[in-house]
C-alpha positions as CSV (number, residue, x, y, z in Angstrom):
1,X,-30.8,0.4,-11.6
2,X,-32.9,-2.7,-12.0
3,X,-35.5,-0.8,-9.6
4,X,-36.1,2.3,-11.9
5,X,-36.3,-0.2,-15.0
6,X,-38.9,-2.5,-13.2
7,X,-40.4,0.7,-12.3
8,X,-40.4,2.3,-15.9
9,X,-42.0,-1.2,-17.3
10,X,-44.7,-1.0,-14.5
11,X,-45.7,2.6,-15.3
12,X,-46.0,2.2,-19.0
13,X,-47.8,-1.2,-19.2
14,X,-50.5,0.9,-16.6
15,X,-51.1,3.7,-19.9
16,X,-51.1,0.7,-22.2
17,X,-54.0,-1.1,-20.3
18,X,-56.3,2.3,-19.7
19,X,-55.9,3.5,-23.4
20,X,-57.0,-0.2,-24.5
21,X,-60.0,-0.2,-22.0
22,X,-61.4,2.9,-23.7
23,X,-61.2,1.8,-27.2
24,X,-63.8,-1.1,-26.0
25,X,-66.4,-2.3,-28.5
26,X,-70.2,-1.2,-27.6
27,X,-72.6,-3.8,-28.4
28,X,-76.1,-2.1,-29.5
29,X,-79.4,-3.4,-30.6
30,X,-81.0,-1.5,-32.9
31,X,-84.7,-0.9,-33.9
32,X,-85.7,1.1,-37.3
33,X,-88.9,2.6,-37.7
34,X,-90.5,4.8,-39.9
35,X,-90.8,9.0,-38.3
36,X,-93.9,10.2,-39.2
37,X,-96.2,6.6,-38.6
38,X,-93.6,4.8,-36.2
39,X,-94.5,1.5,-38.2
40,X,-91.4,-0.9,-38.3
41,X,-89.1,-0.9,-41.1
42,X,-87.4,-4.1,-42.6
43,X,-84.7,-4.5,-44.8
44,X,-82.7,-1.2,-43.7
45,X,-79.1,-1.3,-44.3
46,X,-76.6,0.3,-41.6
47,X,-73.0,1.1,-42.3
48,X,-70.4,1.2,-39.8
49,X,-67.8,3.7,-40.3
50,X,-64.7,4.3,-38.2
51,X,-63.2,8.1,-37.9
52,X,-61.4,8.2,-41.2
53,X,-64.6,7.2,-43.5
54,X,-64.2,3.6,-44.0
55,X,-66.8,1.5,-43.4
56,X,-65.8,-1.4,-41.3
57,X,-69.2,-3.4,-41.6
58,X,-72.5,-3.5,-42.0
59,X,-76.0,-5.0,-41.3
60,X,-79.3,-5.7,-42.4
61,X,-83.1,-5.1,-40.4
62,X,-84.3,-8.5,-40.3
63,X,-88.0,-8.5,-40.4
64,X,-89.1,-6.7,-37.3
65,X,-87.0,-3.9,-37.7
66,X,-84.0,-5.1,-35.6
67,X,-80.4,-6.0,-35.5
68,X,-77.7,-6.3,-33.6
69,X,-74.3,-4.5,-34.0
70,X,-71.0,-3.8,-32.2
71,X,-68.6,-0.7,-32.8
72,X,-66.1,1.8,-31.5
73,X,-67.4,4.8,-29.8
74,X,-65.6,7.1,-32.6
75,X,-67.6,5.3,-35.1
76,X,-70.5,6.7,-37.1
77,X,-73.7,4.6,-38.0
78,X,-75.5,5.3,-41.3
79,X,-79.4,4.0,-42.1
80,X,-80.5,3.8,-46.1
81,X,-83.3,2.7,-47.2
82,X,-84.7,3.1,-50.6
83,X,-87.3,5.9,-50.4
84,X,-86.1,7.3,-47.3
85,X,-83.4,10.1,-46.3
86,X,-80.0,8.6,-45.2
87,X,-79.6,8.6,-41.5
88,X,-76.7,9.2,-39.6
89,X,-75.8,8.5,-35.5
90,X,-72.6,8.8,-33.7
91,X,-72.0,6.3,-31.4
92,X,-70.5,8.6,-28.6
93,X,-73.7,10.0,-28.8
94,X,-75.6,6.7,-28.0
95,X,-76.5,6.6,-24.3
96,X,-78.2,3.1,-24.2
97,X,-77.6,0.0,-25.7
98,X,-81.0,-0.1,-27.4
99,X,-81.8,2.7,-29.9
100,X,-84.9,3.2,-32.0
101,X,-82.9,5.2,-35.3
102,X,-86.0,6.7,-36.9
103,X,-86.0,7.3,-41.1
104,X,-88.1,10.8,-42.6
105,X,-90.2,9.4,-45.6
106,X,-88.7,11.6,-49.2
């Protein structure tokens, strides 16, 4: 009996450890530039938002257009910047760890 208990514990603490390993943070570094002249742009914010719409952080372009982020691969990432469209990129569909997010000029 203590076999198929010992057993049972094994088996479930295996699902527990895979379904952790794919909810894994991605780290991404992120550059933001304008669409039509590809000219840096500071000062963007981006929004991270989980599955259910809440936004779990956000950052700010530092001067050269960059910044550094983490999220979930579920999670959505949203650009604004005043005179420019909103901007928004799915994580899952991220392929690298460095993106260029291009803005279109209003």
């Amino acid at each position: 009996m203590r076999r198929i208990f010992l057993l049972l514990y094994l088996f479930t603490t295996c699902f527990t450890l895979f379904a952790q390993q794919d909810e894994a943070p991605v780290k991404l570094t992120i550059e933001v530039r304008d669409s039509a002249s590809l000219q840096p742009l500071a000062d963007v914010m981006c929004r991270v938002v989980n599955s259910k719409g809440k936004m779990l952080s956000y950052k700010i372009a530092d001067g050269k257009s960059c910044l550094n982020l983490t999220a979930h691969q579920e999670d959505v990432l949203t650009f604004t910047l005043i005179g420019y469209s909103k901007r928004k990129i799915g994580v899952a569909g991220i392929s690298q760890q460095t993106v260029c997010a291009q803005l279109h000029c209003i």
